[in-house]
Structure formats: structure tokens, C-alpha cells
N, C-alpha and C positions, 0 to 999 in steps of 0.2 A: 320221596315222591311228593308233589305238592298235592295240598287235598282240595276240593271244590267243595261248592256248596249249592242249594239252591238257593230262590229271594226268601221266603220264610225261615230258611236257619239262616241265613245270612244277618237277619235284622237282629235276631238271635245275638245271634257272635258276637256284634258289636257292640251289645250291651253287655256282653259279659267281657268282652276285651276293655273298657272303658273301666269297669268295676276291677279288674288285673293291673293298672295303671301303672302304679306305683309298688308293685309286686317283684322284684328279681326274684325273689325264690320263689316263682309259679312252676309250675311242672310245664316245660315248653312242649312236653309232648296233645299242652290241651288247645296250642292255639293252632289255626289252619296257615297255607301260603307258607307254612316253614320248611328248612330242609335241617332234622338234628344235626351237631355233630359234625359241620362242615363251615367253612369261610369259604368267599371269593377272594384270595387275598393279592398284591397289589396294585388294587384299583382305588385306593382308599385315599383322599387329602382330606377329609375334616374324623377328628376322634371327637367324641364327648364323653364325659359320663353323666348315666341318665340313672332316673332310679325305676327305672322298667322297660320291658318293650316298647308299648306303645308310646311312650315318649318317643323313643329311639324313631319310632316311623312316623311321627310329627314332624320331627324334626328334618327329616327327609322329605317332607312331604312338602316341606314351606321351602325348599331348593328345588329349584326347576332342571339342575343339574345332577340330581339323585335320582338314578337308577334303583337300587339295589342298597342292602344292608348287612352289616356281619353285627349279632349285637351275642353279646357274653354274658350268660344268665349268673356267673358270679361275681366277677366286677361290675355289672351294671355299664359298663365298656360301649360303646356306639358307636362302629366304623361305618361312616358312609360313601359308600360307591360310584364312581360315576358311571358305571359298566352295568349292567346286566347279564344274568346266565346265558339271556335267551340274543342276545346282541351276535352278528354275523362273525365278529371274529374272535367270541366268546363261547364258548356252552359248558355242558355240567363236567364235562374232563376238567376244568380250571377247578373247580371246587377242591378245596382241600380237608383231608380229616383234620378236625378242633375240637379236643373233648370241652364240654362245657357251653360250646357258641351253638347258634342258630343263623340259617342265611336266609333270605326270601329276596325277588325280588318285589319293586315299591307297585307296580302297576297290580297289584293283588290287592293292595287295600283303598278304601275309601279315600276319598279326596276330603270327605267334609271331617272324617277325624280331625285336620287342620284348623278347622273352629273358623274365625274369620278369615283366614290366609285360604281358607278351601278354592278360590278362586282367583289368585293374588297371580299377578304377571311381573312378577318380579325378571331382572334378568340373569343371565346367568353370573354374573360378576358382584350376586346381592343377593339375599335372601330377606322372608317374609317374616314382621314383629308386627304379632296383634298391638294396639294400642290400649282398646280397653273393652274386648268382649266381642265387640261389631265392627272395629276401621283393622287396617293394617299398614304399617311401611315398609317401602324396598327401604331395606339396609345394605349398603354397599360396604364392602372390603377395601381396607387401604393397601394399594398394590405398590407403594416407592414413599420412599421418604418426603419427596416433593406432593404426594398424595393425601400424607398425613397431613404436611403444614398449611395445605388446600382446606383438607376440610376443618383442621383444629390449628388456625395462625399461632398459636402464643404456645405449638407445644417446641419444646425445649431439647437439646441435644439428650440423646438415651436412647435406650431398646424400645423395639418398638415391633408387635406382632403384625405380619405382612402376608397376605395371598399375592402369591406371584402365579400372573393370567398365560407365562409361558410355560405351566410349571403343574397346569391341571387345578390353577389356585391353592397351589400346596401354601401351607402354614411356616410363616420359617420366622425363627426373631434375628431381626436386625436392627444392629445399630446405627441410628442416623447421627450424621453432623453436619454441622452451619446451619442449623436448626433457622440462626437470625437472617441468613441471604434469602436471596431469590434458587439457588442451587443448592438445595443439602444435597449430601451425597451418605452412601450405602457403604456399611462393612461388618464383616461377620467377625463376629466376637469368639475367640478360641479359648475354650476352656481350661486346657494347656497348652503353655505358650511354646513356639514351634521354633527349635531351635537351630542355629545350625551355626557353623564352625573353620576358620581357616586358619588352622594351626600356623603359629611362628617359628616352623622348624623344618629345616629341608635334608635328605640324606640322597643327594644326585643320585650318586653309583651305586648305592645300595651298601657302605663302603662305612656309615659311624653317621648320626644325627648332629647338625652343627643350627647356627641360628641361620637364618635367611639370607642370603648373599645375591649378589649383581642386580640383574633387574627384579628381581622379588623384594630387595631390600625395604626395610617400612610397611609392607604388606603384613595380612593375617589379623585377625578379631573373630569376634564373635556376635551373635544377632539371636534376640527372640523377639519373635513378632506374635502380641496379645489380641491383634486384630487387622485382619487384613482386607480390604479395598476389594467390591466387588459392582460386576456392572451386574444388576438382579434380571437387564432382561434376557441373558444367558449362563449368568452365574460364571462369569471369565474374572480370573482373578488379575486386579491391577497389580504385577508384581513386585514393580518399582515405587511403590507407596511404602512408603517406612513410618507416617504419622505416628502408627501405634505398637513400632518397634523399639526398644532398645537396645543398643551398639557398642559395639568398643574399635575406636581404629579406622573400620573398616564397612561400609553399605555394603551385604550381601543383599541379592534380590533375594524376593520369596522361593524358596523348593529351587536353590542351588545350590550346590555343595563343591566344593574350590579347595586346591592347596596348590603350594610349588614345592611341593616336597620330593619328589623322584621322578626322573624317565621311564616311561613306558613303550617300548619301540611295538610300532603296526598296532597299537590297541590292546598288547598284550601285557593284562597288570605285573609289574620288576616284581622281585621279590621279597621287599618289604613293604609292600604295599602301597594305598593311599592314606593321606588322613583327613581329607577335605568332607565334610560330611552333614547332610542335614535334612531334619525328620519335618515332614507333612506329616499333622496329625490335627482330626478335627473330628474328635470322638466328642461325641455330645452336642454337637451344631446342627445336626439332623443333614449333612452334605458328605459326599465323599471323593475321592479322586475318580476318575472313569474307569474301564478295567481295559479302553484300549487307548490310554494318555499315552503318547509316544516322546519319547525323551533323545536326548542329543548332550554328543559330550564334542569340547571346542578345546583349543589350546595346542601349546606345542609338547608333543611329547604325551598324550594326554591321554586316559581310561578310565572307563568306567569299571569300576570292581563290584559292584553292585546295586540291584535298584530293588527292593524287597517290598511289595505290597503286600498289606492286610487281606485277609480272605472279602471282606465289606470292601475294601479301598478307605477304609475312613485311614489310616496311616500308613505313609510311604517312607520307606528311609533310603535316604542316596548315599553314595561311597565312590568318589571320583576325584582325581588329581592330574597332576602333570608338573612342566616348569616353563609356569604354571598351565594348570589346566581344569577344566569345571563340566558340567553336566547341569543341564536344564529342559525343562520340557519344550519338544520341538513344535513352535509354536506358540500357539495360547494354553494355558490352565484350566480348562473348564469345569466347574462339578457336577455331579448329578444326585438325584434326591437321595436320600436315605434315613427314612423316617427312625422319630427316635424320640420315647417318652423319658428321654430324662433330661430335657431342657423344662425347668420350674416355670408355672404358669405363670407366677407371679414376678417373673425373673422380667417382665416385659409388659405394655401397655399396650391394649387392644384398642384401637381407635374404629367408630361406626362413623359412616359416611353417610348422611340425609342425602 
């Protein structure tokens, strides 16, 4: 239950909340506007670690996009919200049990905790940096790689930390290149490199394994792609970008899996199977595959024997063939968030924008 106050404890509070600062191990049952033991949770693009509360709700308080707070009285943790409890398509059923956290929403505390930013009209794609006690500036977020070299010319091909404005200003590191043109462009860096497979080996009839013959002949390689080409204002993966693949033989597109190893008559997988195969995996990039990507298999003769995603979607593994025959997503590739603290802060350069 949130607690009230009146203006005399109110003025109170504040000076004992200010004196809590720097406190995680305060006993959160002494501050008001909390709810124990509960998170809003995924409403959240900016984490911090702070070393108290009241940081935690400063730092909300200089985004104009901050609703709301989940801050974790042991890590010192600061997820802020763009949601509120009390929002129409929101209330306290969204709340979840978190031992250790506290939620409140931001319209409970003071504007002027904010110090100079108490009054700061930053806008939503920027947040407020006192300068020195009394002034403040909107700081803007670099939303595309052509954003960064705008406001830092001379920065150089590499990771580079990104708010993308279709995306709720989620946080995502990406790699830019052509840093030197007028056009970088965007690609997400895979932690493990994503392999996939088009064996040199066919068994028509089901009948003894021989090498590749008639129109397959010369066919089959392999591909891992370390990084793959994305457009950031939907996160649609370019699939035919190989820049930051390695090959042998043969260009697999991204998240196809191909062989000409055996018929499959009406779609129904022969009995020795497929061997055309290859794994989507982007555990660790904070992105995942959708849960309703719809896939298509092509070719003559051709099936899909299976298409396994992860309970998250962060890895898909495909199992398709024919003679020849392949499987691909029908359509575009799109991803969707999937936040994830184990991309290294320091794995990537945070550029501010005057």
C-alpha cells in the first residue's frame, strides 16, 4: 500500500531521505511511496547501478520519460520505467513478487530532489546533466550509427552504445561501419558465431551416402556469420550481407539451412533424413527471434524436419533439405527486445549528444 504524508512530515522525510542517499542497506520499510517486495517488470529500457534510492529516483526524475521505478535494495540495481501502476493499461495486478526490490511510482516524490534539472524540459529522446550546481543540459542519446558520426565526426568504426526511439529507447550495443563515409551502417555483433551447414553428400533413395551428383554437383559449404547487418529502425535482419561471415564454397543466406541430400515426397521427411542445417543464436546481444517468425521451406523434393526454438527465442535451430531443398524465414527476419545484462559495459562506447 503506498503511504501519504502530510506538508510537515513531508519536509521531514525529505531530509531524512537525502541523509539515506547513499545507503542500499537502509531498511526500505523506512521510506514512504514504496511498495515492498514487488517490481513492474517489462517496462524497463534504462538499468543503472546506483548506490541508493534516492539516486535511483533522481535519476528518473531528470527523464521526462520516467514514470515509475523498480530499485533492488541489494545490488543497488535501478530499473526505470516508462509505465506507471496507476497508467490505463496498467495497475497493481502487473506488479510482481521480488524479494529484495522496492517499486513506487515517480509522481510521489519531489521534483526538486533533481537539484538543478528540478525544472529541465528536456525531451523525451534526452535527459537532464546538471553542469555545475545551478545550469543543466539536455543530453541526447545516439539513436543510428549516422547519429554518432553527427555528433562525434572523427568516431571510428566499433561498438557503439545506441537508444533506438522505435524500441521504447531500449539500450542495445552496436556495431557501426564506414565510420569514414557519409552512410555507416548497423550490425549486431554475435557473441557466438552462427553457423550453418550444406553437407557434400546426397543419399537420393534413401539407398547408401555417395558425393553430390547432376545438378547439385559443386554445391555444399559451410558459413559462420560473427555479425550480421541490421536495419535498427525495425531490427529486420539484412540476410544477404556476408561482410562478417566466413565461408567455404558456398554463400548461405543468414537462418537458412539447405542440402541436396534426399527426396521427400508431399513434405513428408524420407527416412534418412535431412542434413541441411543452421542455428540462429544471439544469446548475449539483448535481441531474440519473435515467437511468431513464420518460416517456409522451397525446392524440389523439399522438407522441413524441424525448426526448434528456445523457450526466450534467442536460438533457433533449422533441419531442412531436399534435391535440393532449403527453409527460411517467410519474409523478413525481425527481432524483438530481450534484455540482457551480460553484454560488458565497457564492451562498447557511450556517445552524449549536445
Amino acid at each position: 500500500m503506498l503511504i501519504g504524508t502530510d506538508t510537515f512530515l513531508f519536509g521531514a522525510l525529505i531530509l531524512n531521505i537525502l541523509a539515506w542517499a547513499t545507503k542500499t542497506c537502509t531498511d526500505p520499510s523506512k521510506f514512504p511511496f514504496v511498495q515492498l517486495n514487488v517490481t513492474l517488470p517489462g517496462f524497463s529500457y534504462v538499468s543503472i547501478s546506483t548506490e541508493g534510492i534516492t539516486i535511483c529516483v533522481v535519476n528518473c526524475l531528470k527523464r521526462k520519460w520516467c514514470k515509475s521505478f523498480n530499485f533492488n535494495f541489494r545490488s543497488g540495481d535501478c530499473e526505470l520505467n516508462f509505465a506507471t501502476s496507476s497508467l490505463n493499461s496498467i495497475n497493481a495486478t502487473h506488479l510482481k513478487p521480488a524479494t529484495g526490490f522496492v517499486f513506487s511510482d515517480i509522481k510521489h516524490w519531489p521534483q526538486r530532489m533533481a537539484g538543478a534539472c528540478a525544472n529541465h524540459n528536456c525531451t523525451a529522446g534526452s535527459y537532464c546533466k546538471e553542469i555545475d550546481g545551478i545550469q543543466f543540459r539536455c543530453i541526447g542519446y545516439a539513436s543510428s550509427c549516422g547519429k554518432v558520426k553527427e555528433c562525434h565526426p572523427s568516431s571510428p568504426d566499433g561498438e557503439y552504445w545506441l537508444r533506438l526511439p522505435n524500441f521504447n529507447l531500449y539500450r542495445t550495443r552496436i556495431y557501426c561501419r564506414d565510420m569514414n563515409t557519409a552512410t555507416p551502417v548497423e550490425y549486431l555483433t554475435l557473441p557466438t558465431p552462427n553457423h550453418g551447414i550444406y553437407p557434400k553428400v546426397g543419399n537420393v533413395l534413401c539407398s547408401g551416402e555417395e558425393g553430390l551428383t547432376g545438378t547439385c554437383t559443386g554445391s555444399g559449404g559451410e558459413v559462420w556469420y560473427n555479425k550480421i547487418r541490421v536495419r535498427i529502425q525495425n531490427m529486420e535482419v539484412e540476410r544477404n550481407d556476408a561482410t562478417f561471415a566466413n565461408l567455404t564454397n558456398v554463400h548461405l543466406p543468414y537462418a537458412m539451412a539447405k542440402d541436396c541430400y534426399a527426396r521427400h515426397e508431399n513434405g513428408v521427411v524420407s527416412s534418412c533424413g535431412t542434413r541441411g542445417e543452421f542455428t540462429v543464436n544471439l544469446t548475449g546481444t539483448g535481441w531474440a527471434v519473435r515467437a511468431d517468425q513464420p518460416w517456409i521451406v522451397e525446392g524440389w523434393k523439399s522438407a522441413i524436419e524441424s525448426i526448434v526454438r528456445s523457450e526466450n527465442g534467442s536460438v533457433v535451430h533449422l533441419k531442412c533439405g531436399g534435391r535440393p531443398g532449403w527453409c527460411h524465414p517467410n519474409g523478413s527476419l525481425t527481432l524483438t527486445v530481450l534484455p540482457t545484462k551480460v553484454v560488458e559495459e565497457s564492451s562498447a562506447t557511450e556517445v552524449e549528444c549536445v
